[in-house]
N, CA and C atoms as a LAMMPS dump frame, in Angstrom:
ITEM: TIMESTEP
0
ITEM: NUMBER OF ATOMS
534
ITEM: BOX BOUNDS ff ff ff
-5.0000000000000000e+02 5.0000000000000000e+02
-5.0000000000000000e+02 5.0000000000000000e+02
-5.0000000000000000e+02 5.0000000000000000e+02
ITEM: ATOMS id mol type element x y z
1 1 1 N -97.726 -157.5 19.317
2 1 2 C -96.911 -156.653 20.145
3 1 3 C -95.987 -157.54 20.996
4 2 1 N -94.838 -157.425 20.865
5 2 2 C -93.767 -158.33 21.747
6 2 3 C -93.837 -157.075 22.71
7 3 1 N -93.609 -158.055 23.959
8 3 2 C -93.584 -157.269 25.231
9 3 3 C -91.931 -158.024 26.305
10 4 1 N -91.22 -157.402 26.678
11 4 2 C -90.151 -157.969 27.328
12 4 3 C -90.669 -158.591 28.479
13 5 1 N -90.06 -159.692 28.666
14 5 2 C -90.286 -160.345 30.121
15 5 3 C -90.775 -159.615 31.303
16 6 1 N -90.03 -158.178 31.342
17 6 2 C -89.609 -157.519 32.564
18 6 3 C -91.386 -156.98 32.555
19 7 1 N -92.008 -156.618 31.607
20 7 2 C -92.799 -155.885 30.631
21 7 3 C -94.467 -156.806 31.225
22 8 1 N -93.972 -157.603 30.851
23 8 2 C -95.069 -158.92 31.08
24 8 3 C -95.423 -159.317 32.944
25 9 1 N -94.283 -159.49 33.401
26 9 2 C -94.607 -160.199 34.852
27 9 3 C -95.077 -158.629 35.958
28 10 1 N -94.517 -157.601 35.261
29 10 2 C -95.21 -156.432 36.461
30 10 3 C -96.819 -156.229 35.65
31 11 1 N -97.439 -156.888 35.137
32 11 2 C -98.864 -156.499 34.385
33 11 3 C -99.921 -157.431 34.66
34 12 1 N -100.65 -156.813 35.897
35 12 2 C -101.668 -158.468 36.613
36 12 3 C -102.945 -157.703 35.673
37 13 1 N -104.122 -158.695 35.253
38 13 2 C -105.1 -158.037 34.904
39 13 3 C -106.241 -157.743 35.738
40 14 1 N -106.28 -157.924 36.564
41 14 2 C -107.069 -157.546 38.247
42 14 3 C -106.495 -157.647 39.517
43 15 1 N -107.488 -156.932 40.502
44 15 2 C -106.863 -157.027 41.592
45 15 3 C -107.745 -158.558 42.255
46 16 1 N -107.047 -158.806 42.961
47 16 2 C -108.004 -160.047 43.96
48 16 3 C -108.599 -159.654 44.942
49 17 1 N -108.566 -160.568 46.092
50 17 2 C -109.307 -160.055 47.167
51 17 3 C -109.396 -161.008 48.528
52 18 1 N -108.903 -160.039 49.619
53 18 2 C -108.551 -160.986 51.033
54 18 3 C -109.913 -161.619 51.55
55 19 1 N -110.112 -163.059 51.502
56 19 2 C -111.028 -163.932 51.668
57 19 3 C -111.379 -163.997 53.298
58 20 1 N -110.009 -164.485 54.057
59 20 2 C -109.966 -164.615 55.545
60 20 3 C -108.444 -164.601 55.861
61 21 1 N -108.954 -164.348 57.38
62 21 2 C -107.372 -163.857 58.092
63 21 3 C -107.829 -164.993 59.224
64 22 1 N -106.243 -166.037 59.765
65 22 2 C -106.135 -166.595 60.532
66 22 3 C -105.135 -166.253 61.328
67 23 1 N -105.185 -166.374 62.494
68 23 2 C -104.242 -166.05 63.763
69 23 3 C -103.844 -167.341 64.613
70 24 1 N -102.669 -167.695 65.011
71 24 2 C -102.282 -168.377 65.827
72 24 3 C -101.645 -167.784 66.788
73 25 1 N -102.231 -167.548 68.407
74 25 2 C -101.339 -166.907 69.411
75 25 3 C -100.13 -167.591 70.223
76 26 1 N -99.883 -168.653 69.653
77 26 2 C -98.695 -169.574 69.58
78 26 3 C -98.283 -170.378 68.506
79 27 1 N -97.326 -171.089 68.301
80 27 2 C -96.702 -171.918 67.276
81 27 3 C -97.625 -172.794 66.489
82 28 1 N -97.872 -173.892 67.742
83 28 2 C -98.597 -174.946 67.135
84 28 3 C -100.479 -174.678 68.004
85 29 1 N -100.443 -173.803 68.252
86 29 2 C -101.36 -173.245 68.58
87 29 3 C -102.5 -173.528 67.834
88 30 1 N -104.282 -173.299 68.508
89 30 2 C -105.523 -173.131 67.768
90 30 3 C -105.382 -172.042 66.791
91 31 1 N -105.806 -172.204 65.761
92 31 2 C -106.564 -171.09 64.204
93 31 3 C -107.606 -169.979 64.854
94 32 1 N -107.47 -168.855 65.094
95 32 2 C -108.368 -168.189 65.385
96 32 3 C -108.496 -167.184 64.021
97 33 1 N -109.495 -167.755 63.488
98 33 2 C -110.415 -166.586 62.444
99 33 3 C -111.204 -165.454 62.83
100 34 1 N -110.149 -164.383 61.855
101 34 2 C -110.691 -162.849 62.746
102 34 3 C -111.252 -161.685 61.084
103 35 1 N -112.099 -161.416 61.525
104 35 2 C -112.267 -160.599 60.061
105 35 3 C -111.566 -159.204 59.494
106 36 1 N -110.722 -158.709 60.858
107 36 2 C -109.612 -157.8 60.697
108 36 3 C -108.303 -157.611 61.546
109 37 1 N -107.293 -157.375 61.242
110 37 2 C -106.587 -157.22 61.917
111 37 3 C -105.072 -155.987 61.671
112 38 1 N -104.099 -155.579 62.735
113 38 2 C -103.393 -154.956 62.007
114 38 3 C -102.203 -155.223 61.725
115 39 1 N -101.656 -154.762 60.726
116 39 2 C -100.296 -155.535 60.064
117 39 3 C -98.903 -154.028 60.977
118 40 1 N -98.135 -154.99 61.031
119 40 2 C -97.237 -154.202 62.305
120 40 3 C -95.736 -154.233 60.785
121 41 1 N -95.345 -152.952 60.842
122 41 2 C -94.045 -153.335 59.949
123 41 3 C -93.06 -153.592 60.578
124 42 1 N -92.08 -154.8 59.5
125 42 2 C -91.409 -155.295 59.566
126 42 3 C -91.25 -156.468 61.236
127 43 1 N -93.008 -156.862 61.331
128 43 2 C -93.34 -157.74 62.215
129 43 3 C -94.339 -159.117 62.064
130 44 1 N -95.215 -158.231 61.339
131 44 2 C -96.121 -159.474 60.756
132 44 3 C -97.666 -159.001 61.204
133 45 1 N -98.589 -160.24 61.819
134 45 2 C -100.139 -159.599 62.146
135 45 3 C -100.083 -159.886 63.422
136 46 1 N -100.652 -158.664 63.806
137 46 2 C -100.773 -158.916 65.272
138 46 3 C -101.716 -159.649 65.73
139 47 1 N -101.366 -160.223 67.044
140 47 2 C -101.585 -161.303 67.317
141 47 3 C -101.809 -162.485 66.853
142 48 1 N -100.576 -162.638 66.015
143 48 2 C -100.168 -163.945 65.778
144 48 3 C -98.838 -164.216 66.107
145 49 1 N -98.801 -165.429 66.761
146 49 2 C -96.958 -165.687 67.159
147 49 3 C -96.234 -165.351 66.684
148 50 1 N -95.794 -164.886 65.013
149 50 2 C -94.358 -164.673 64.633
150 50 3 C -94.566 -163.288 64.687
151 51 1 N -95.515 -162.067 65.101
152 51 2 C -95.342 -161.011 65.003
153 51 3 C -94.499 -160.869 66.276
154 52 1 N -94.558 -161.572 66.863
155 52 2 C -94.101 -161.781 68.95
156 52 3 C -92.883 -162.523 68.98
157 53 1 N -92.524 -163.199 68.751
158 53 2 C -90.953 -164.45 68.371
159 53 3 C -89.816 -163.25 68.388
160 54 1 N -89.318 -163.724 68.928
161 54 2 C -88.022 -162.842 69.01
162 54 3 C -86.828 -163.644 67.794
163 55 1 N -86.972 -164.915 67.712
164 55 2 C -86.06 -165.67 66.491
165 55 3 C -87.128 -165.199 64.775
166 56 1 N -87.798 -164.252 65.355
167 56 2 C -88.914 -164.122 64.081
168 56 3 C -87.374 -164.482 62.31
169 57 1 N -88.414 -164.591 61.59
170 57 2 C -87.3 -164.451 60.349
171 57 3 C -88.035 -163.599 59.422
172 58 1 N -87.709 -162.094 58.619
173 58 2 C -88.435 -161.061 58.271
174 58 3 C -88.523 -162.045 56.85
175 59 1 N -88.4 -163.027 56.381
176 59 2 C -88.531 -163.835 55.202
177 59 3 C -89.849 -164.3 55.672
178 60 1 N -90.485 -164.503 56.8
179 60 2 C -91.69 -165.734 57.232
180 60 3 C -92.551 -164.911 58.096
181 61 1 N -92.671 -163.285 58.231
182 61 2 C -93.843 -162.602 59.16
183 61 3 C -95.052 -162.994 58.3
184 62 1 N -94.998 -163.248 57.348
185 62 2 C -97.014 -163.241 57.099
186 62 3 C -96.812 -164.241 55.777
187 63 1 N -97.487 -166.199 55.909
188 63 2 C -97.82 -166.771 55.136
189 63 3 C -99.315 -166.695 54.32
190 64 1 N -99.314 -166.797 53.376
191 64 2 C -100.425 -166.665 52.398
192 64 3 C -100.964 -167.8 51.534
193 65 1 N -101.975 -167.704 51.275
194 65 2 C -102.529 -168.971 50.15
195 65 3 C -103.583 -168.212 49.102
196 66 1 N -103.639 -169.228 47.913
197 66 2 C -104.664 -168.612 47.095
198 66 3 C -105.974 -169.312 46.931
199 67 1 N -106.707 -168.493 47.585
200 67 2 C -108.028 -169.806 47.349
201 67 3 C -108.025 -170.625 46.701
202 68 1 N -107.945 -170.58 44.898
203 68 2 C -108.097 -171.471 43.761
204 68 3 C -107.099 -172.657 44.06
205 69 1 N -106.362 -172.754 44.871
206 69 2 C -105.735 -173.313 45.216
207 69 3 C -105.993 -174.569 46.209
208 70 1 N -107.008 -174.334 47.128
209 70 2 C -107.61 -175.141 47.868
210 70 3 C -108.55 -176.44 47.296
211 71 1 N -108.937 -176.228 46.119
212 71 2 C -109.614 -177.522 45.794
213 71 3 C -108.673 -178.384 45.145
214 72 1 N -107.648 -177.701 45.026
215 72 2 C -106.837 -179.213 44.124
216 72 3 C -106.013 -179.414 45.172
217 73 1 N -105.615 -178.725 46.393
218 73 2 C -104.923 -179.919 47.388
219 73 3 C -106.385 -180.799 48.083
220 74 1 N -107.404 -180.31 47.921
221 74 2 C -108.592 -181.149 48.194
222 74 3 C -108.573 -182.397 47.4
223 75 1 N -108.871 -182.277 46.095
224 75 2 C -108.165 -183.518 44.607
225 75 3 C -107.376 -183.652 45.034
226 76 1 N -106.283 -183.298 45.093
227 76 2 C -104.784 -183.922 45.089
228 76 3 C -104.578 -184.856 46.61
229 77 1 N -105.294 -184.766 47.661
230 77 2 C -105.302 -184.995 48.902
231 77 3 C -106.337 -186.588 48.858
232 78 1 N -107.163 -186.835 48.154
233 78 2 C -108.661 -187.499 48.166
234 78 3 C -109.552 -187.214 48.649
235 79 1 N -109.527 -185.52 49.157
236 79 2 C -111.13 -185.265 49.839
237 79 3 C -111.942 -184.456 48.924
238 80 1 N -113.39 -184.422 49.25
239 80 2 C -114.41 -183.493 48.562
240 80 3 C -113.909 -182.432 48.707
241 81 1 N -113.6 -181.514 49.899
242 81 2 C -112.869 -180.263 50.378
243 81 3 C -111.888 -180.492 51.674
244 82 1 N -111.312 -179.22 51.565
245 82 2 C -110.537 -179.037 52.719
246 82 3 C -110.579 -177.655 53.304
247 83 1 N -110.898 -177.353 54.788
248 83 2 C -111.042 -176.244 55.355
249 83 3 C -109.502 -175.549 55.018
250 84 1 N -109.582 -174.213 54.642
251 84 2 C -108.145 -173.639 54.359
252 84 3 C -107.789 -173.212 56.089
253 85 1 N -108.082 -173.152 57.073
254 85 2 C -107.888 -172.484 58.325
255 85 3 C -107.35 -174.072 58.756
256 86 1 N -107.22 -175.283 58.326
257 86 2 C -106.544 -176.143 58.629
258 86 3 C -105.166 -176.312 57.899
259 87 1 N -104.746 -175.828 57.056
260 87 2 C -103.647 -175.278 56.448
261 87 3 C -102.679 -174.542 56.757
262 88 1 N -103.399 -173.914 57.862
263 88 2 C -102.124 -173.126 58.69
264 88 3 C -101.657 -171.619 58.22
265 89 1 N -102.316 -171.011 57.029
266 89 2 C -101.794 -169.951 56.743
267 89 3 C -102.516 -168.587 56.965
268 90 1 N -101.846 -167.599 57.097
269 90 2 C -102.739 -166.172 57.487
270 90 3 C -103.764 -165.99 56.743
271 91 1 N -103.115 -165.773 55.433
272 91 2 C -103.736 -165.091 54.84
273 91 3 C -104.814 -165.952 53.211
274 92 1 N -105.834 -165.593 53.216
275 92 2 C -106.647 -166.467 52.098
276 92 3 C -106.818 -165.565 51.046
277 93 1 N -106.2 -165.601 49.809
278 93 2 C -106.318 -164.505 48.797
279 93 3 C -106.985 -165.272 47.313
280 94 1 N -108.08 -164.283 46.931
281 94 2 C -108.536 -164.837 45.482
282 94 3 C -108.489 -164.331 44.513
283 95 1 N -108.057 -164.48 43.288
284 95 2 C -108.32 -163.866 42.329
285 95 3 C -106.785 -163.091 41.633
286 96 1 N -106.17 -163.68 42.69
287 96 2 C -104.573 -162.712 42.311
288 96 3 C -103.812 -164.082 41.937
289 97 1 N -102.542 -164.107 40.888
290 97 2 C -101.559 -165.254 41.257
291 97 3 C -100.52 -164.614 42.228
292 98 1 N -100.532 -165.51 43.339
293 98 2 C -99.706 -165.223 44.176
294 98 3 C -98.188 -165.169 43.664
295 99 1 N -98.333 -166.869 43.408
296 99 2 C -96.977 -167.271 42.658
297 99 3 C -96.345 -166.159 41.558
298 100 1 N -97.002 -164.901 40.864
299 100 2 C -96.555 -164.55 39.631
300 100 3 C -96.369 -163.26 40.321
301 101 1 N -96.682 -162.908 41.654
302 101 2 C -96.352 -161.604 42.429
303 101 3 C -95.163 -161.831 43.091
304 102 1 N -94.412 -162.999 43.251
305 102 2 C -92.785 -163.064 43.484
306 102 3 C -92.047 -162.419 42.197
307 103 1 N -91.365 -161.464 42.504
308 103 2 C -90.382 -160.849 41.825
309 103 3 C -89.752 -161.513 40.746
310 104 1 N -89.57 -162.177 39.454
311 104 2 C -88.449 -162.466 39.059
312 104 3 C -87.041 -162.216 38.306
313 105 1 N -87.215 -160.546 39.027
314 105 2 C -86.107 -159.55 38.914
315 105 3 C -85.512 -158.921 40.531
316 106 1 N -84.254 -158.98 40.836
317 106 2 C -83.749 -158.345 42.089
318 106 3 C -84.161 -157.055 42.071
319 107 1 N -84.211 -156.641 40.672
320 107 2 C -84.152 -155.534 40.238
321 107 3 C -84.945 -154.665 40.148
322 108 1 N -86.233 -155.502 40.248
323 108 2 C -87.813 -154.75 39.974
324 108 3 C -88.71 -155.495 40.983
325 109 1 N -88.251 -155.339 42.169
326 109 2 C -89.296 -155.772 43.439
327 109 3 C -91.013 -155.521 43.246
328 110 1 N -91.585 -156.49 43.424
329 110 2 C -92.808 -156.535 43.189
330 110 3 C -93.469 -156.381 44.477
331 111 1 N -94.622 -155.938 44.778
332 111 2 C -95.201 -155.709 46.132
333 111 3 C -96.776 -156.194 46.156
334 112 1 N -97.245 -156.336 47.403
335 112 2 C -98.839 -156.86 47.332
336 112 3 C -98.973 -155.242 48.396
337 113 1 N -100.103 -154.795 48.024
338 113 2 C -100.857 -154.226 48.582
339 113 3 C -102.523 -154.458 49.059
340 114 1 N -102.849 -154.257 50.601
341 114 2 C -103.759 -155.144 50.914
342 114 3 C -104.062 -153.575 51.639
343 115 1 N -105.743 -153.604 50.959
344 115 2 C -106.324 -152.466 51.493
345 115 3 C -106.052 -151.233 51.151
346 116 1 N -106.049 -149.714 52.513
347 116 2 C -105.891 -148.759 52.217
348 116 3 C -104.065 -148.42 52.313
349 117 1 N -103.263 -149.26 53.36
350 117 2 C -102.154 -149.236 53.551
351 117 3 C -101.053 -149.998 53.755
352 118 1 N -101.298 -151.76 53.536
353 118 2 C -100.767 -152.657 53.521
354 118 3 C -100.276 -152.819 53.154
355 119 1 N -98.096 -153.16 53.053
356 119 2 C -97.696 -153.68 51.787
357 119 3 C -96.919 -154.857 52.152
358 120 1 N -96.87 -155.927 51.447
359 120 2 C -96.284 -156.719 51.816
360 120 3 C -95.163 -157.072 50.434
361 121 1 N -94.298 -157.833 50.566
362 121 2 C -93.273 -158.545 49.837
363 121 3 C -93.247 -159.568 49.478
364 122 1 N -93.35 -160.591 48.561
365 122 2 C -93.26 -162.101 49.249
366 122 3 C -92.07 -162.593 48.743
367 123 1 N -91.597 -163.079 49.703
368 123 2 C -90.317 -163.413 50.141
369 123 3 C -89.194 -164.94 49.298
370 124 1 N -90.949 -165.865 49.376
371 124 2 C -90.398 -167.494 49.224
372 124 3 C -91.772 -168.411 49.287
373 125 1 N -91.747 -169.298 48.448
374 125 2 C -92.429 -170.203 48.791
375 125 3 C -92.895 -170.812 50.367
376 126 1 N -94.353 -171.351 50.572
377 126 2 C -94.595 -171.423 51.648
378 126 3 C -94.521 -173.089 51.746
379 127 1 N -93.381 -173.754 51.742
380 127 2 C -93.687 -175.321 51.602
381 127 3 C -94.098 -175.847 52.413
382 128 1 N -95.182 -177.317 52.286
383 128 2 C -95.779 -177.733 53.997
384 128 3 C -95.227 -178.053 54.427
385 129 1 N -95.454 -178.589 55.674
386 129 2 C -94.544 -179.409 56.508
387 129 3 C -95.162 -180.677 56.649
388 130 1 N -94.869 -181.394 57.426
389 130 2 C -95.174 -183.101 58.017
390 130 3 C -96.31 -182.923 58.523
391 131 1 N -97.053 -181.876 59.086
392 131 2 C -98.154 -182.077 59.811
393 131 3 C -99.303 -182.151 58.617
394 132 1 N -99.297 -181.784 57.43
395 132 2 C -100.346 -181.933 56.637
396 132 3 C -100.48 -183.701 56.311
397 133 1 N -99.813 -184.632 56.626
398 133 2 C -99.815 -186.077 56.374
399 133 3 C -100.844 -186.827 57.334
400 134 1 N -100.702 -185.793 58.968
401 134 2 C -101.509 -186.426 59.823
402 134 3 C -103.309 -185.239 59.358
403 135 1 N -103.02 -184.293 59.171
404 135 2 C -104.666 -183.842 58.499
405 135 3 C -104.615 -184.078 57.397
406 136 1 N -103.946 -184.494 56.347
407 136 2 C -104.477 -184.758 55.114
408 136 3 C -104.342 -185.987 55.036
409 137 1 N -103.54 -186.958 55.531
410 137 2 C -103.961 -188.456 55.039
411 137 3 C -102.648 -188.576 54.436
412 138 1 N -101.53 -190.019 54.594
413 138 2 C -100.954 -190.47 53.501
414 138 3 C -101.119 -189.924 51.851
415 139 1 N -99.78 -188.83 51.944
416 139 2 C -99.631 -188.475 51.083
417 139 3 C -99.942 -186.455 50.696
418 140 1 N -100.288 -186.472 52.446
419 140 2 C -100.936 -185.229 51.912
420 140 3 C -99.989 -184.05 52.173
421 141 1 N -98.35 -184.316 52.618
422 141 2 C -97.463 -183.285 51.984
423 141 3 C -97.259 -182.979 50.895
424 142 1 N -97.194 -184.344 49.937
425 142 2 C -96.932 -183.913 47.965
426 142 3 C -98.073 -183.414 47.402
427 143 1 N -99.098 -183.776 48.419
428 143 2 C -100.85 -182.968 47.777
429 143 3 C -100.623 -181.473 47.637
430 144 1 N -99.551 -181.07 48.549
431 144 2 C -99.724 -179.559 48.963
432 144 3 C -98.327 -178.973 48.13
433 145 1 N -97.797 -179.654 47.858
434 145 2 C -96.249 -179.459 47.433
435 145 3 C -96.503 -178.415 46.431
436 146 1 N -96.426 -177.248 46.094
437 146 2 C -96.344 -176.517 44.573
438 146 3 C -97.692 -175.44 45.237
439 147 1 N -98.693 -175.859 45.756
440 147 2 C -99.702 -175.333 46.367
441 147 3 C -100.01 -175.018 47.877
442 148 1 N -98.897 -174.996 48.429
443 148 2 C -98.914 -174.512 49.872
444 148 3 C -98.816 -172.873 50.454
445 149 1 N -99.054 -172.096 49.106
446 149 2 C -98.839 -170.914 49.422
447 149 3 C -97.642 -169.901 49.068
448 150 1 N -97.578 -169.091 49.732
449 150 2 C -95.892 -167.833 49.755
450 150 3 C -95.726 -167.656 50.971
451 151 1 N -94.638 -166.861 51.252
452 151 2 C -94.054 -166.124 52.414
453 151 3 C -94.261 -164.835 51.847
454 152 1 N -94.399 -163.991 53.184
455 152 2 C -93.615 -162.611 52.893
456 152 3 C -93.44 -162.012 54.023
457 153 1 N -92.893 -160.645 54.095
458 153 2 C -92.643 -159.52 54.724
459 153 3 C -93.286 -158.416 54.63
460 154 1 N -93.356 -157.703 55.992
461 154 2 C -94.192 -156.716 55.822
462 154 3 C -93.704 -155.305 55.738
463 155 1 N -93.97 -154.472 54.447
464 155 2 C -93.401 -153.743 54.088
465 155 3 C -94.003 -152.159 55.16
466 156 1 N -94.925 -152.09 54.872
467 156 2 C -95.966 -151.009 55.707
468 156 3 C -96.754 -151.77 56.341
469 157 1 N -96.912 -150.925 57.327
470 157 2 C -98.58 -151.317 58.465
471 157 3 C -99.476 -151.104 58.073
472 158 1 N -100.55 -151.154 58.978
473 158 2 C -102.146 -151.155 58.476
474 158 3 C -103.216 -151.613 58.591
475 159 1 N -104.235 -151.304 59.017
476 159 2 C -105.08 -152.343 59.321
477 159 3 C -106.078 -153.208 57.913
478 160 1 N -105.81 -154.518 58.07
479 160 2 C -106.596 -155.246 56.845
480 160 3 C -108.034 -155.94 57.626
481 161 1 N -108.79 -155.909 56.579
482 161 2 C -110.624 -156.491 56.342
483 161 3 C -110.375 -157.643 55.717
484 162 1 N -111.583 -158.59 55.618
485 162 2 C -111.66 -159.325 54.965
486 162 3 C -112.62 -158.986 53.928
487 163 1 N -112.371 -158.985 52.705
488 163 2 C -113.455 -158.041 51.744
489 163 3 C -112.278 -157.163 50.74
490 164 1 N -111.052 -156.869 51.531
491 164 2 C -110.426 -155.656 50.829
492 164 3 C -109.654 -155.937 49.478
493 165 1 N -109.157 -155.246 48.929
494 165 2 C -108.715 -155.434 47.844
495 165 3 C -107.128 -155.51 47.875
496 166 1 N -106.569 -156.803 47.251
497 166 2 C -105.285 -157.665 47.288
498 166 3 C -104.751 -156.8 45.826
499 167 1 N -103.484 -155.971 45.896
500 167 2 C -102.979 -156.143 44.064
501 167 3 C -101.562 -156.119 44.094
502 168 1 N -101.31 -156.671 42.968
503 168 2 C -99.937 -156.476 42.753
504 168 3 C -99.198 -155.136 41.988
505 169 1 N -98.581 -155.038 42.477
506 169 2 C -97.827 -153.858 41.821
507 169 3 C -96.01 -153.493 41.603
508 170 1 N -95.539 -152.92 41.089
509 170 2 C -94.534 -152.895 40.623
510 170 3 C -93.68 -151.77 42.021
511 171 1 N -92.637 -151.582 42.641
512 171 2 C -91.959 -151.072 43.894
513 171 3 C -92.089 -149.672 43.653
514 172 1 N -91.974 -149.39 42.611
515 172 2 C -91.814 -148.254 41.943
516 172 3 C -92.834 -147.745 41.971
517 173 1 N -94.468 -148.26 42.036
518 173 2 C -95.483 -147.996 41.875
519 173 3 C -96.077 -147.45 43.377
520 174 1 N -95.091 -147.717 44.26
521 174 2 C -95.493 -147.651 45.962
522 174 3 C -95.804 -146.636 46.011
523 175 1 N -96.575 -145.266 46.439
524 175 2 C -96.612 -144.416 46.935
525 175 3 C -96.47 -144.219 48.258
526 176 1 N -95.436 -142.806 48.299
527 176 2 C -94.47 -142.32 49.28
528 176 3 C -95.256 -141.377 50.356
529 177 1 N -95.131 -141.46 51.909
530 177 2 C -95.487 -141.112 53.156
531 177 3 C -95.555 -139.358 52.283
532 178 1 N -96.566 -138.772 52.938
533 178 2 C -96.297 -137.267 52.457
534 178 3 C -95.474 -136.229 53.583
């Protein structure tokens, strides 16, 4: 069966699942790990700094990572492991490709849905910055390079668990406020 591109990238074969939620109530702020929280539209998670930023950028309200992802910037870094809440990102997702839930049609927006009412967008790659060199060691921005996560935006509000169910879906597939 040939299947068109368009055909292929909206077709995940499971849903994943939100691992942990981190909060920073400032920039460079402490990681506070919370097991729920609520997603504010077109703001991000509350109580975390960019839901509050007035320079917010609706490309960067809520960064993400994929678990499977964490042991090879662990390999790729030289450690046994690496805590993902030292990584800096909200959100810890398993079992989904993040990377293959970016759109690669303008045309056919792809969406994450988290929980009973969550939707998010993702926007862009989440690339590290310089500070992973001083926690990861010489070398540990290119450790992370390709594996630092996504961006997105928040499409609907909602409150998210840790436990709930992450999926991808096609824009079209959104169901509408009654």
């Amino acid at each position: 069966m040939d299947q068109s591109l368009r055909a292929l990238t909206a077709n995940f074969p499971h849903s994943g699942t939100l691992q942990r939620i981190f909060l920073r109530s400032r920039k460079f702020g402490e990681i506070n790990e919370v097991n729920e929280t609520m997603v504010i539209e077109k703001r991000g998670l509350a109580g975390d700094h960019r839901s509050e930023s007035a320079t917010r950028s609706r490309k960067r309200e809520v960064s993400l990572i994929q678990a499977e992802h964490i042991p090879v910037i662990a390999a790729l870094s030289g450690h046994d492991q690496v805590n993902p809440a030292d990584l800096r990102r909200n959100l810890l997702i398993s079992g989904l490709n993040l990377i293959a839930a970016r759109s690669l049609f303008k045309d056919q927006p792809m969406l994450l849905t988290i929980g009973e009412s969550a939707c998010f967008e993702i926007t862009d790659d989440c690339a590290p910055c310089s500070r992973m060199e001083k926690l990861l060691g010489a070398g540990g921005y290119n450790a992370m390079r390709g594996h630092g996560g996504m961006l997105a935006r928040v499409i609907t509000g909602g409150t998210i668990r840790c436990g709930d169910s992450v999926r991808c879906i096609a824009a079209s597939e959104m169901p509408t406020a009654p």
